[in-house]
LUMTI-646665 format. One line per field, with one value per residue (C-alpha): residue in one letter; x, y, z. Coordinates in steps of 0.05 Angstrom, whole numbers. Example, Ala and Ser with C-alpha at 12.3 -4.5 7.8 and 13.67 -1.06 7.14 Angstrom:
<pts>
code c(A / S) $
c1 c(246 / 273) $
c2 c(-90 / -21) $
c3 c(156 / 143) $
</pts>
This chain:
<pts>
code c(X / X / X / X / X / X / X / X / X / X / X / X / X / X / X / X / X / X / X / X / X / X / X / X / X / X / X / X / X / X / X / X / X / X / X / X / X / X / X / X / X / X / X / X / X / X / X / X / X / X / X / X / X / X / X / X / X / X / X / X / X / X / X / X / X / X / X / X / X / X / X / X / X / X / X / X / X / X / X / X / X / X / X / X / X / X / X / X / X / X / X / X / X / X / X / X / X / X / X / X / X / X / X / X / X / X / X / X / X / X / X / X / X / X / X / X / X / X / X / X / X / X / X / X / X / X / X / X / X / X / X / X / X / X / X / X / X / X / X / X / X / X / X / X / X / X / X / X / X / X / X / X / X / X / X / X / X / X / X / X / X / X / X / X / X / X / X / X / X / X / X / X / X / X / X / X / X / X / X / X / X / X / X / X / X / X / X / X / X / X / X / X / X / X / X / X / X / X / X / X / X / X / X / X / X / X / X / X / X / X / X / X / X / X / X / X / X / X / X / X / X / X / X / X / X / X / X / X / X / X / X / X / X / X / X / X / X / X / X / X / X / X / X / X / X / X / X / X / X / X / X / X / X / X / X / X / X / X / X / X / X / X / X / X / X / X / X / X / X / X / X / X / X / X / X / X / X / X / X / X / X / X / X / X / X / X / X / X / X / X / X / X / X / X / X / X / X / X / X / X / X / X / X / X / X / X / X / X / X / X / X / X / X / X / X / X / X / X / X / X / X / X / X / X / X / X / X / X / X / X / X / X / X / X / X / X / X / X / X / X / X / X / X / X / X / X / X / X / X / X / X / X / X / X / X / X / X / X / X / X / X / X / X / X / X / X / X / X / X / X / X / X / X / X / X / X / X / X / X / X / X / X / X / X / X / X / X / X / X / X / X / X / X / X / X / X / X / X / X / X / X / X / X / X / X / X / X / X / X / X / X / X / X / X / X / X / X / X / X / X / X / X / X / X / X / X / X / X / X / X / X / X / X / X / X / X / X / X / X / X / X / X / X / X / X / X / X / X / X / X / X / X / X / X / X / X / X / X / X / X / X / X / X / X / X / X / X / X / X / X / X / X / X / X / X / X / X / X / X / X / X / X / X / X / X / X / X / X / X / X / X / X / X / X / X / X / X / X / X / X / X / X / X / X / X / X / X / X / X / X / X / X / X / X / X / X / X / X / X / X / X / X / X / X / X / X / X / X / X / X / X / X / X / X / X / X / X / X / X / X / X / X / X / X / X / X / X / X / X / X / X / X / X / X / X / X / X / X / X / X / X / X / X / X / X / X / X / X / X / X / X / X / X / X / X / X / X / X / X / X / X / X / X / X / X / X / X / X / X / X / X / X / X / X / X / X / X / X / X / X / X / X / X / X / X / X / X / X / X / X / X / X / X / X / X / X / X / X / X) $
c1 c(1378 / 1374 / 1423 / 1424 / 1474 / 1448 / 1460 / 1494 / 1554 / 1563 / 1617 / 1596 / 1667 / 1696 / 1712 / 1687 / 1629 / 1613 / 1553 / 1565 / 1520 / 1499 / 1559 / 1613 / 1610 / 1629 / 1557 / 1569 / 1626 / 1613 / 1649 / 1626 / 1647 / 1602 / 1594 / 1537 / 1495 / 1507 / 1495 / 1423 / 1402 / 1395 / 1350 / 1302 / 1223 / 1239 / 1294 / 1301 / 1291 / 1370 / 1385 / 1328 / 1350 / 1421 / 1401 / 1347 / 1402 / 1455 / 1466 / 1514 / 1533 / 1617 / 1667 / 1733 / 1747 / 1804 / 1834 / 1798 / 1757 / 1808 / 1839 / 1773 / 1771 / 1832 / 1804 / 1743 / 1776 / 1826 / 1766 / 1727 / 1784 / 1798 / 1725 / 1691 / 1630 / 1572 / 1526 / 1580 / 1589 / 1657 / 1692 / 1678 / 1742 / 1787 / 1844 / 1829 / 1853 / 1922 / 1987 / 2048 / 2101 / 2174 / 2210 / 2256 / 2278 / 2312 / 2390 / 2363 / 2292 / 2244 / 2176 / 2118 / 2043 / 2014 / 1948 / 1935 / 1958 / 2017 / 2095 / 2144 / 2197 / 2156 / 2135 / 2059 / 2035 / 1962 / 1909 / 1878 / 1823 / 1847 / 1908 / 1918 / 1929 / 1983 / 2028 / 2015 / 2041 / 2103 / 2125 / 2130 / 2175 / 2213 / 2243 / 2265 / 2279 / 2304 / 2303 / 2288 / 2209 / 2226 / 2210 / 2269 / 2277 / 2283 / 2328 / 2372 / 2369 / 2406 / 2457 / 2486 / 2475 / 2513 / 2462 / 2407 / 2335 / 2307 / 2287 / 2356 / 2369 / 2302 / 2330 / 2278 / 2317 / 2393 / 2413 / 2428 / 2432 / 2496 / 2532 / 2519 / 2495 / 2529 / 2489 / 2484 / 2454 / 2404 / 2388 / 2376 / 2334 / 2286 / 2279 / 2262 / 2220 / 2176 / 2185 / 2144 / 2087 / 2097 / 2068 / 2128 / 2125 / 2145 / 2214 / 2232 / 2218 / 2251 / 2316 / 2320 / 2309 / 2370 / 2403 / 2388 / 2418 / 2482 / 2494 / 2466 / 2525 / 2579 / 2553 / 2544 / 2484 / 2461 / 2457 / 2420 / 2368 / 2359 / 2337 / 2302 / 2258 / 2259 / 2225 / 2173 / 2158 / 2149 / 2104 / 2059 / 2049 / 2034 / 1979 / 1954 / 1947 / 1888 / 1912 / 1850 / 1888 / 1930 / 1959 / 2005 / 1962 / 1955 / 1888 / 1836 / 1776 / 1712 / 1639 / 1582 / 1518 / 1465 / 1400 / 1372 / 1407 / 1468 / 1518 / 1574 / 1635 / 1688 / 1760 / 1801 / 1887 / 1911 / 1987 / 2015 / 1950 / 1946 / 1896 / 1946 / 1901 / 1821 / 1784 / 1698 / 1666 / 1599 / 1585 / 1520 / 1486 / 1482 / 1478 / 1413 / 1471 / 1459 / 1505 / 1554 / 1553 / 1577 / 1625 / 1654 / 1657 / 1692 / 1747 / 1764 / 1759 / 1801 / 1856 / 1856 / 1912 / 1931 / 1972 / 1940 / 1934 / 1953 / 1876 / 1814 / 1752 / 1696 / 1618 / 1588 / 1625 / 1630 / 1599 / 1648 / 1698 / 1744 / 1747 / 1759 / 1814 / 1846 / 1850 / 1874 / 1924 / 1960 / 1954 / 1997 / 2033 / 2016 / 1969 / 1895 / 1850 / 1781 / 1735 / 1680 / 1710 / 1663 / 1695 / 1744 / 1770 / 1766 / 1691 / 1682 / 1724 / 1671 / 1613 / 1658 / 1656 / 1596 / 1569 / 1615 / 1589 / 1513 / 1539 / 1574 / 1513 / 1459 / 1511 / 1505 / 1433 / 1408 / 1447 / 1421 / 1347 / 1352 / 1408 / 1382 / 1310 / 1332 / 1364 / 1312 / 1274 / 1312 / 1325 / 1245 / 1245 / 1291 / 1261 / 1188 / 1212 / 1251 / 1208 / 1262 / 1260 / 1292 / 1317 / 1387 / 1426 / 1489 / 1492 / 1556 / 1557 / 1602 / 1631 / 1682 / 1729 / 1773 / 1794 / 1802 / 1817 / 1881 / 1879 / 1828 / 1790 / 1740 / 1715 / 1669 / 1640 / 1605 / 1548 / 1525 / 1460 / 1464 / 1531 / 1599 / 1632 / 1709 / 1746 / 1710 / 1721 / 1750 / 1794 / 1804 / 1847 / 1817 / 1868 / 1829 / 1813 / 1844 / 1815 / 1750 / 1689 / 1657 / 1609 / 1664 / 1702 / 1644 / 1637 / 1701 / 1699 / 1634 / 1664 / 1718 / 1693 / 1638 / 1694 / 1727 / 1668 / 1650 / 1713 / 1720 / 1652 / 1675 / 1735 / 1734 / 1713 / 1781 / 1811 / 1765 / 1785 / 1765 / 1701 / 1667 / 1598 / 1552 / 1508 / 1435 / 1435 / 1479 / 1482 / 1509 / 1530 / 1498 / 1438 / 1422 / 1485 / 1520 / 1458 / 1457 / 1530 / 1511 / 1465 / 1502 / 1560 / 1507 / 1472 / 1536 / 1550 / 1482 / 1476 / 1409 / 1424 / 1378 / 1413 / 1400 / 1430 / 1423 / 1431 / 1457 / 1414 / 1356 / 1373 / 1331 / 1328 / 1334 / 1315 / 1326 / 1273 / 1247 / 1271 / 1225 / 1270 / 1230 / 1230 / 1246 / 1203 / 1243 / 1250 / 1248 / 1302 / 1311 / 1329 / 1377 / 1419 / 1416 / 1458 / 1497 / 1520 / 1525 / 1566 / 1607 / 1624 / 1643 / 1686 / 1730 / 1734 / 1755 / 1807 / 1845 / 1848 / 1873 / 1929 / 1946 / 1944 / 1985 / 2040 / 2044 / 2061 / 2108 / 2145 / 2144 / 2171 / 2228 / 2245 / 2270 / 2311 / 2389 / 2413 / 2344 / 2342 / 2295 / 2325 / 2315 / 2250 / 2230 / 2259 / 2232 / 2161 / 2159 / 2189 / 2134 / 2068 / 2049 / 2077 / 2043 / 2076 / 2143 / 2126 / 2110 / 2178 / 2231 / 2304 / 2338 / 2281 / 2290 / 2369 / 2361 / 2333 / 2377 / 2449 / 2450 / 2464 / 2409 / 2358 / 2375 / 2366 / 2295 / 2271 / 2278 / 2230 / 2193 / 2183 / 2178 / 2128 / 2051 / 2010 / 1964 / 1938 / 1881 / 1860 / 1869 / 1811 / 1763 / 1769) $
c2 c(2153 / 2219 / 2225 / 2157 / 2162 / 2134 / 2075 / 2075 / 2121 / 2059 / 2014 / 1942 / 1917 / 1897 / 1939 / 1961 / 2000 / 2056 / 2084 / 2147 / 2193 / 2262 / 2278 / 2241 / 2184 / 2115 / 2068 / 2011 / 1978 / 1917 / 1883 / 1862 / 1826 / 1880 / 1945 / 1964 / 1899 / 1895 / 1973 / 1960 / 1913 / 1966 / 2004 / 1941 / 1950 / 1877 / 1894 / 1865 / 1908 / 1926 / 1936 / 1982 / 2022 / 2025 / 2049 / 2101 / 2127 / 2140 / 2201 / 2187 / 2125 / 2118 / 2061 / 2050 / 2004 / 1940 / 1894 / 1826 / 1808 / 1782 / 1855 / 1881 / 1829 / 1863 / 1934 / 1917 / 1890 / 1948 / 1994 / 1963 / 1959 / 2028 / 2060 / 2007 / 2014 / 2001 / 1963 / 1916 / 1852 / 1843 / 1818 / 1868 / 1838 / 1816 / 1847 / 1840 / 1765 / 1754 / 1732 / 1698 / 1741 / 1733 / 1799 / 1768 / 1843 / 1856 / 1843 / 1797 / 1774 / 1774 / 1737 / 1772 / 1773 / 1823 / 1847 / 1893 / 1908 / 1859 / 1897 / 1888 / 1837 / 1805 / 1724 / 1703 / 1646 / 1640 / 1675 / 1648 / 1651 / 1674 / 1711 / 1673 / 1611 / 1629 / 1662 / 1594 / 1561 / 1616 / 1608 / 1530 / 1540 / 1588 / 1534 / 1497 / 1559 / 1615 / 1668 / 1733 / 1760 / 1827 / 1899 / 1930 / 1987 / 1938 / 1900 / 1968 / 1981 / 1914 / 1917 / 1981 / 1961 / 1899 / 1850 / 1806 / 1811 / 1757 / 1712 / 1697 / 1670 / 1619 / 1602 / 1636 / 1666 / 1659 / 1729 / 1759 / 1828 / 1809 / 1769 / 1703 / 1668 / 1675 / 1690 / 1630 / 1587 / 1643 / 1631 / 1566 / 1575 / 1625 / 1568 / 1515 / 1563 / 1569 / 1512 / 1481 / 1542 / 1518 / 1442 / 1408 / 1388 / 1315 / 1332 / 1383 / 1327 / 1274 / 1326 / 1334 / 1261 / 1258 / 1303 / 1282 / 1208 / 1235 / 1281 / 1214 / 1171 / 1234 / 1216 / 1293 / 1278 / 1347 / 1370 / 1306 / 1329 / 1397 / 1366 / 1314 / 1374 / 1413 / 1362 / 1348 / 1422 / 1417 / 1356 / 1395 / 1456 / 1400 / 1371 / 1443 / 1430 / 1385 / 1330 / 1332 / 1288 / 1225 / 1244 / 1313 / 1364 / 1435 / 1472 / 1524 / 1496 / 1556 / 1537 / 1592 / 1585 / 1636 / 1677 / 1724 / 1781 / 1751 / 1696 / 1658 / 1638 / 1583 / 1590 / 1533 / 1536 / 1464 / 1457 / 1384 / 1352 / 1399 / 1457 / 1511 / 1572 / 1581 / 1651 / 1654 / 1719 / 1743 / 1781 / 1826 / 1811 / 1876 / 1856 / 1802 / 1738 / 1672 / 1615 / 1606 / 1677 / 1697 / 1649 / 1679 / 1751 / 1712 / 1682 / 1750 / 1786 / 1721 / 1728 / 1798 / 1811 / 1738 / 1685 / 1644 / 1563 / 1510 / 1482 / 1509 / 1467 / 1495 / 1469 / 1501 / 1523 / 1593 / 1627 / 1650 / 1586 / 1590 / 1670 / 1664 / 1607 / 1653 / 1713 / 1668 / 1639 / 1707 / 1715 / 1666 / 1654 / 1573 / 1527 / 1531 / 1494 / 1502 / 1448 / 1420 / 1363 / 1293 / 1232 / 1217 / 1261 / 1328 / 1311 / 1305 / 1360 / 1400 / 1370 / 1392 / 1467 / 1471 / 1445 / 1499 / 1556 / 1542 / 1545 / 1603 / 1639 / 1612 / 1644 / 1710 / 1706 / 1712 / 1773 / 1799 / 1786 / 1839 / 1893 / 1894 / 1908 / 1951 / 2001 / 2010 / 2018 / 2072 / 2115 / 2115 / 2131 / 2186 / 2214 / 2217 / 2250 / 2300 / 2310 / 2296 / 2303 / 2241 / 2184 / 2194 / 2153 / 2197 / 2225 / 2271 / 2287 / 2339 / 2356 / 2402 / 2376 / 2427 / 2446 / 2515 / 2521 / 2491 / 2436 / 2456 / 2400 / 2377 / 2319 / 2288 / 2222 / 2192 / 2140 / 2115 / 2066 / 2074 / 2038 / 2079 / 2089 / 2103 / 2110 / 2181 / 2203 / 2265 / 2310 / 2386 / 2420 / 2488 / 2543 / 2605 / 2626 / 2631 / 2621 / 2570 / 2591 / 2530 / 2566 / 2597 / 2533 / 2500 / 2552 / 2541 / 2468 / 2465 / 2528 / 2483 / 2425 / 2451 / 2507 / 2436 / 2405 / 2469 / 2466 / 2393 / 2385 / 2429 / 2385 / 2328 / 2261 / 2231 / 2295 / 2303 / 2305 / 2274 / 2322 / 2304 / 2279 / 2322 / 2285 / 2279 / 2297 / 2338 / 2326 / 2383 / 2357 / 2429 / 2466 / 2529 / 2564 / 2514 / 2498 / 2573 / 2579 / 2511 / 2539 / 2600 / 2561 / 2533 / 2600 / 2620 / 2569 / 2573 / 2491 / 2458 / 2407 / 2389 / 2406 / 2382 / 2403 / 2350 / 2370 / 2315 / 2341 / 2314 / 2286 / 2352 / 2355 / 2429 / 2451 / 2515 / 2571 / 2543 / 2553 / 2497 / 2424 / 2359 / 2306 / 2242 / 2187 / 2142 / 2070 / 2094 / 2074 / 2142 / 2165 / 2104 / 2124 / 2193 / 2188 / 2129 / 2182 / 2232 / 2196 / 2169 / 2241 / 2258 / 2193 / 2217 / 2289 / 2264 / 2212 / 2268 / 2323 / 2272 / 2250 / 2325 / 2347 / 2291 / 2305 / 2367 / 2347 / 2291 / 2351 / 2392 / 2340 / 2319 / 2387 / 2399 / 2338 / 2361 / 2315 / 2304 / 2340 / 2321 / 2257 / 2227 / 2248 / 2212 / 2155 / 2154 / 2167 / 2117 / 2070 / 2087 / 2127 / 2168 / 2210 / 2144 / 2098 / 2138 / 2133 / 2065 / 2052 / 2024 / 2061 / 1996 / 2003 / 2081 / 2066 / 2020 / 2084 / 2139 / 2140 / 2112 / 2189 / 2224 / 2162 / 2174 / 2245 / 2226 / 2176 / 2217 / 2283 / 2229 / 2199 / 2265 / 2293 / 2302 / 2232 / 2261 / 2183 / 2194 / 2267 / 2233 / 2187 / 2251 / 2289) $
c3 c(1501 / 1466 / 1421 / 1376 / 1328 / 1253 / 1243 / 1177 / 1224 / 1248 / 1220 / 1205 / 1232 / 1302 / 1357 / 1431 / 1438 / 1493 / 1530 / 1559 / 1602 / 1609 / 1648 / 1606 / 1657 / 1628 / 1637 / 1592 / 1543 / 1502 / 1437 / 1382 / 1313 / 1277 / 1313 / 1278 / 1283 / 1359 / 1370 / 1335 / 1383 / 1439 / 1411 / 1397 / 1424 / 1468 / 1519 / 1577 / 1645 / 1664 / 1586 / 1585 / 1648 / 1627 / 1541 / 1584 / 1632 / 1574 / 1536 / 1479 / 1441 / 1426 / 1394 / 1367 / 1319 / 1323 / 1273 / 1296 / 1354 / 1399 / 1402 / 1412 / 1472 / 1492 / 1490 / 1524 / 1589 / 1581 / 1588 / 1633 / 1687 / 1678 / 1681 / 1717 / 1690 / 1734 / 1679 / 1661 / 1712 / 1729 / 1799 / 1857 / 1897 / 1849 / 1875 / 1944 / 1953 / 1981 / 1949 / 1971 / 1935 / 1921 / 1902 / 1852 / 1834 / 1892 / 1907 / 1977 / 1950 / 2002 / 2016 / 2036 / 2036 / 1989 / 1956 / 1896 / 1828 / 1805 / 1808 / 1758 / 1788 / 1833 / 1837 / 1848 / 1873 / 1898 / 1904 / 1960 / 2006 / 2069 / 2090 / 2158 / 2114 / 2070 / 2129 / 2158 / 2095 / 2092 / 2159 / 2162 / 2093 / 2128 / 2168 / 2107 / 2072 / 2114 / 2070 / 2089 / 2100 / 2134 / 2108 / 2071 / 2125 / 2182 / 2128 / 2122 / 2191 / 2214 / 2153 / 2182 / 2262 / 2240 / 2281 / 2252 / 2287 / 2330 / 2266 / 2257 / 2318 / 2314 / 2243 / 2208 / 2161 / 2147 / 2152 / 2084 / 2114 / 2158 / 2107 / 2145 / 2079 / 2007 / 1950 / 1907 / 1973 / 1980 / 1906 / 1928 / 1983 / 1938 / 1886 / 1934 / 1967 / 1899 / 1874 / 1931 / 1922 / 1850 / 1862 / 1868 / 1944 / 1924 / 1891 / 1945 / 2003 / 1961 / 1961 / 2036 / 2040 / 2004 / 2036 / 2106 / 2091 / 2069 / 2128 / 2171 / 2118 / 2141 / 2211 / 2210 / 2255 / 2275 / 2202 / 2184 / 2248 / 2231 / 2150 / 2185 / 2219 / 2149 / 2121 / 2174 / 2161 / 2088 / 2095 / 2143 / 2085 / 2036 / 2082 / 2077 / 1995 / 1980 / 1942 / 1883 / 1827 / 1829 / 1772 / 1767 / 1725 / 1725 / 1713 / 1735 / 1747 / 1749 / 1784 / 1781 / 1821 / 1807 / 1799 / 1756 / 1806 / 1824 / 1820 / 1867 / 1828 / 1859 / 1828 / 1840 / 1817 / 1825 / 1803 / 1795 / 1825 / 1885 / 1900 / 1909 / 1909 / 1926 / 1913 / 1924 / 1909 / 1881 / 1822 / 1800 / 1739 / 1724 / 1643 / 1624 / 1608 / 1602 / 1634 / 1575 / 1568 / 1640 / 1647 / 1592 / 1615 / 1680 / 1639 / 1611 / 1688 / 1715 / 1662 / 1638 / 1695 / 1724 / 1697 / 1650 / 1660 / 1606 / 1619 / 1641 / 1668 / 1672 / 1676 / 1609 / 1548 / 1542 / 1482 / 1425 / 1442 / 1391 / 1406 / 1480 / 1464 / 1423 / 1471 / 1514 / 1471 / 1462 / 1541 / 1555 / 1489 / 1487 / 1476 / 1521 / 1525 / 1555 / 1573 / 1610 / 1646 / 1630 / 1684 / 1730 / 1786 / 1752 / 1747 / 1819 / 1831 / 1791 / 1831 / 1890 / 1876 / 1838 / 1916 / 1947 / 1898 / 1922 / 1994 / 1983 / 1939 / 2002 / 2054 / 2012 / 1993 / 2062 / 2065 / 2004 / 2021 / 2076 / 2048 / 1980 / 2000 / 2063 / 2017 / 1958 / 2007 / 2050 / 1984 / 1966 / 2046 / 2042 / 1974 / 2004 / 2070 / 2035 / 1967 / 1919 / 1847 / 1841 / 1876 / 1913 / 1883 / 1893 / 1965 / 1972 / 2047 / 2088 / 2154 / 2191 / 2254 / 2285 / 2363 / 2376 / 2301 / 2298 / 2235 / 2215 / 2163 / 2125 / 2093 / 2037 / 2039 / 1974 / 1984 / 1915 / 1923 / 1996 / 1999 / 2016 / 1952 / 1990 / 1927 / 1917 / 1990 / 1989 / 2051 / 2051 / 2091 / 2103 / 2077 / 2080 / 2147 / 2209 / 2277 / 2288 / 2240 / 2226 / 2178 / 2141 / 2139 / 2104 / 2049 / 2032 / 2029 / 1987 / 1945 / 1919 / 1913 / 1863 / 1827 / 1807 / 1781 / 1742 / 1711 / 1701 / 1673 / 1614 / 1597 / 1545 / 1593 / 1579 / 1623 / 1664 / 1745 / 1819 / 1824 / 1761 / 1775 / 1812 / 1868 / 1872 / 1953 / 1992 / 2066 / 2117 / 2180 / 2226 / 2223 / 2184 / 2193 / 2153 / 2113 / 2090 / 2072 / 2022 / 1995 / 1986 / 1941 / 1900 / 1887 / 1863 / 1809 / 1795 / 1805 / 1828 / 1870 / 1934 / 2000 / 2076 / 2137 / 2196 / 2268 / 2310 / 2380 / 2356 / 2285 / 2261 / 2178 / 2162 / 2091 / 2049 / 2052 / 2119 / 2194 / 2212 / 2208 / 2178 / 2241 / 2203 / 2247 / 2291 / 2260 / 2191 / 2136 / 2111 / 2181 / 2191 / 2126 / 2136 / 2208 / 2184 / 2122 / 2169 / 2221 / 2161 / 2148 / 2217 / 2221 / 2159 / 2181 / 2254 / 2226 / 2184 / 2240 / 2290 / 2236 / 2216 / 2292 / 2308 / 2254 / 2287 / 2347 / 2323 / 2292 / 2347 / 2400 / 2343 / 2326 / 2399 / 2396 / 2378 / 2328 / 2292 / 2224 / 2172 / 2147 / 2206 / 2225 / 2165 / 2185 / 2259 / 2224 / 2173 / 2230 / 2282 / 2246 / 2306 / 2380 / 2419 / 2383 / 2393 / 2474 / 2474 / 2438 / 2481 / 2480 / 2427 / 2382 / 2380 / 2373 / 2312 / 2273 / 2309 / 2342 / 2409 / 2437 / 2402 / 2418 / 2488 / 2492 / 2440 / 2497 / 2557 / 2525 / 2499 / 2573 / 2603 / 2562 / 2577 / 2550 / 2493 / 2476 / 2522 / 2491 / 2419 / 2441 / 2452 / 2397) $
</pts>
């Protein structure tokens, strides 16, 4: 680290502390209970490997101070969420695992399947494992429970038709959108529908058990049938929830198995003695942590953004107890309590996942023993081929796709330790020329791309925008035209940044200052993740141009319809995404978005027009 601020700058109180490098970019945030006793230890003669690498790699030392460790807790997951630091472990898929989801916002709630940040007005219940399961789960409720799990468009689009859809008529869902249900029996149906995702499977059969005898006692025997077949339904989702517990508690229970690299964690939610949600993922122990110490960090990843159990088991005390108690305290605003669990069922139930976390971490290891290695050793590779400076950990690579230049695009791909890094992908749609100049097309991509990082570079980190970080390796997808026009851009910023051109004929490696190309050998990693960037760029350039030259024709095609104006277009897009999805579209489904005159008149240019699906395929 260069600058190391002294340490009496330091205040000897809590707070978050940040690492920072040379470009601004967030490395590393930690709390502390003193902020200048923690901040001392990195710069200590002992430190272990990664703490070494991340102290070397940063440039600047930061904090902000807080009242009391728990807000500093607070902060910390605040900031590490936000930046996503890549020396701090956290959860790589946290919100990747499926929901079920009630909008309880909405004036006709709706249940869906949903991934992602949380929405105001919305009910959770899960995570779970696999998506496939839980729309198993939701459509066997659905027969107890008909309320409705369709889109709001399709939703809007029956209202004013005046027709429910098909899942009406299999009593899938009791038609709000037609008035065939009042709203207090849909209320109903949405309670019983979470109370059973909420544990309570026993009380919501022993209802329809009532409820089926007195039909039976009314000798109202088709009503008593149709419970009788509700309930068979609801017993078949509960045979889906692991009983774990005779008795009816409600806990988390968190298994970790591990290395010195990596670690498998198994996340159990078990509601009133059932196991209502599962999630498995892996982590990289990208800080030196001990046991105690990472299931720690875990509780504060688990429950910086979910809902927080009454009880959580897990299979070593966390370090800093009372503190993580507390946080979680305030999370929830009750009692917590966090334990390792000593007898009885909950014991086994550890033993249980602790088994399924080594399964899961052998499953992954065997990956690992070939990726990890495979890519270390394709960036040494691909920094001995190419004489780099440096290793490239940051590849920014580019690409033009055009025909006859019409839509003309571009794209950037980001691979950061020879993994995609799709979050910085970037698409240009080329503004300044007209006509098809590839070269031209590329200066002006590259041009400004790096006129945004020169200006972002200057701003304060907090403001800084999407081009911020400058890569370690640009890859041109062409030869030495495009190569020269690169090099061209850089020249002009006056940035020094190593620059490749790759042809695809015969994967040649063109350099600057040099007409002859580097031949990469065949079977080498460098070569392999030098086409799969390159290909990578190609794909995203390819995917744009065919969406953008297919909006075009949409809107050509729509525009000659009479009785089309921009409303509806809208609505026939957002309906159907794309011109062969329109074709395939049969003449009700077109009349369910449009008036039955102007659908007809939509269908038959529709039918009579040329079939571009096949010329889509070859661009």
């Amino acid at each position: 680290m260069q600058r190391r601020p002294p340490p009496g700058s330091i205040p000897d109180a809590p707070g978050v502390y940040i690492f920072r490098d040379a470009d601004g970019r967030v490395l590393y945030v930690g709390k502390a209970k003193s902020l200048r006793k923690r901040t001392a230890n990195y710069f200590a003669r002992d430190l272990g490997p990664r703490t070494r690498t991340m102290v070397t790699a940063a440039d600047d030392l930061e904090w902000i101070v807080t009242d009391n460790e728990v807000g500093a807790l607070m902060l910390e997951f605040t900031l590490v969420q936000k930046h996503q630091p890549r020396f701090n472990i956290r959860l790589r898929d946290d919100k990747s695992f499926p929901y079920l989801a009630i909008t309880r916002s909405q004036e006709w709630p709706r249940v869906m399947v949903i991934r992602g940040k949380r929405r105001k007005g919305v009910q959770y219940f899960g995570p779970y494992a696999h998506a496939y399961a839980i729309r198993q789960t939701r459509d066997l409720l659905l027969r107890t429970f008909p309320i409705r799990s369709c889109t709001d468009q399709k939703f809007r689009s029956h209202e004013s038709l005046g027709r429910p859809c098909l899942l009406f008529h299999i009593e899938r869902c009791s038609g709000p959108c037609v008035g065939e249900i009042d709203r207090p029996t849909y209320e109903q149906h949405i309670d019983g529908f979470a109370s059973f995702l909420e544990g309570n499977g026993d009380e919501v059969i022993t209802e329809l058990e009532i409820e089926m005898k007195t039909a039976a006692g009314k000798l109202e025997y088709e009503r008593a049938a149709r419970v009788r077949d509700q309930m068979a339904a609801v017993t078949k989702a509960m045979a889906r929830q692991e009983l774990v517990t005779q008795k009816k508690d409600s806990f988390d229970l968190i298994a970790v198995e591990e290395d010195d690299l990596e670690a498998a964690l198994i996340v159990l939610s078990v509601k009133r003695g059932r196991v209502t949600g599962t999630r498995a993922m892996v982590i990289d122990k990208v800080e030196d942590v001990t046991t105690a110490q990472l299931i720690g960090i875990m509780i504060g990843q688990l429950y910086g953004s979910d809902n927080v159990p009454r009880e959580v088991l897990v299979q070593e005390l966390p370090d800093n107890l009372d503190l993580w108690t507390e946080w979680l305290r305030s999370r929830r605003d009750g009692p917590v309590t966090i334990r390792v669990p000593q007898r009885g069922a909950k014991r086994r139930l550890m033993e249980t996942a602790r088994a399924n976390a080594g399964e899961e971490f052998g499953r992954h290891r065997l990956k690992r023993s070939t990726d990890h290695n495979a890519r270390a050793r394709a960036l040494r590779n691909l920094q001995e081929q190419l004489d780099l400076p440096q290793s490239p950990l940051r590849i920014e690579a580019y690409d033009i796709s055009t025909i006859q230049g019409r839509d003309t695009v571009g794209s950037m791909v980001v691979f950061e330790d020879a993994m995609p890094k799709k979050s910085e992908y970037r698409r240009f749609k080329i503004k300044r020329i007209s006509g098809q100049d590839d070269f031209a097309a590329m200066e002006e991509m590259l041009d400004r791309r790096f006129a945004a990082y020169m200006v972002d570079r200057e701003l304060p980190v907090d403001q800084r925008g999407k081009f911020s970080y400058p890569p370690s390796l640009i890859v041109i997808d062409g030869g030495l035209g495009q190569l020269g026009r690169a090099v061209k851009v850089l020249a002009k910023f006056e940035l020094d940044i190593p620059v490749v051109g790759l042809a695809k004929r015969l994967e040649e490696v063109f350099v600057p200052g040099t007409s002859t190309p580097i031949i990469i050998p065949r079977g080498q990693e460098a070569l392999y993740l030098m086409q799969r960037v390159r290909d990578e760029a190609h794909r995203f350039a390819v995917t744009y141009h065919r969406t953008l030259r297919g909006k075009r024709m949409v809107d050509s095609i729509l525009d000659s319809v009479p009785g089309i104006g921009p409303g509806r277009k809208r609505s026939l897009l957002r309906k159907f995404g794309s011109l062969k999805k329109l074709r395939a579209a049969e003449l009700t489904e077109l009349a369910e978005v449009v008036p039955g005159g102007v659908a007809l008149d939509l269908y038959e240019v529709l039918q009579s027009g040329p079939d571009v699906s096949s010329r889509e395929a070859g661009v």
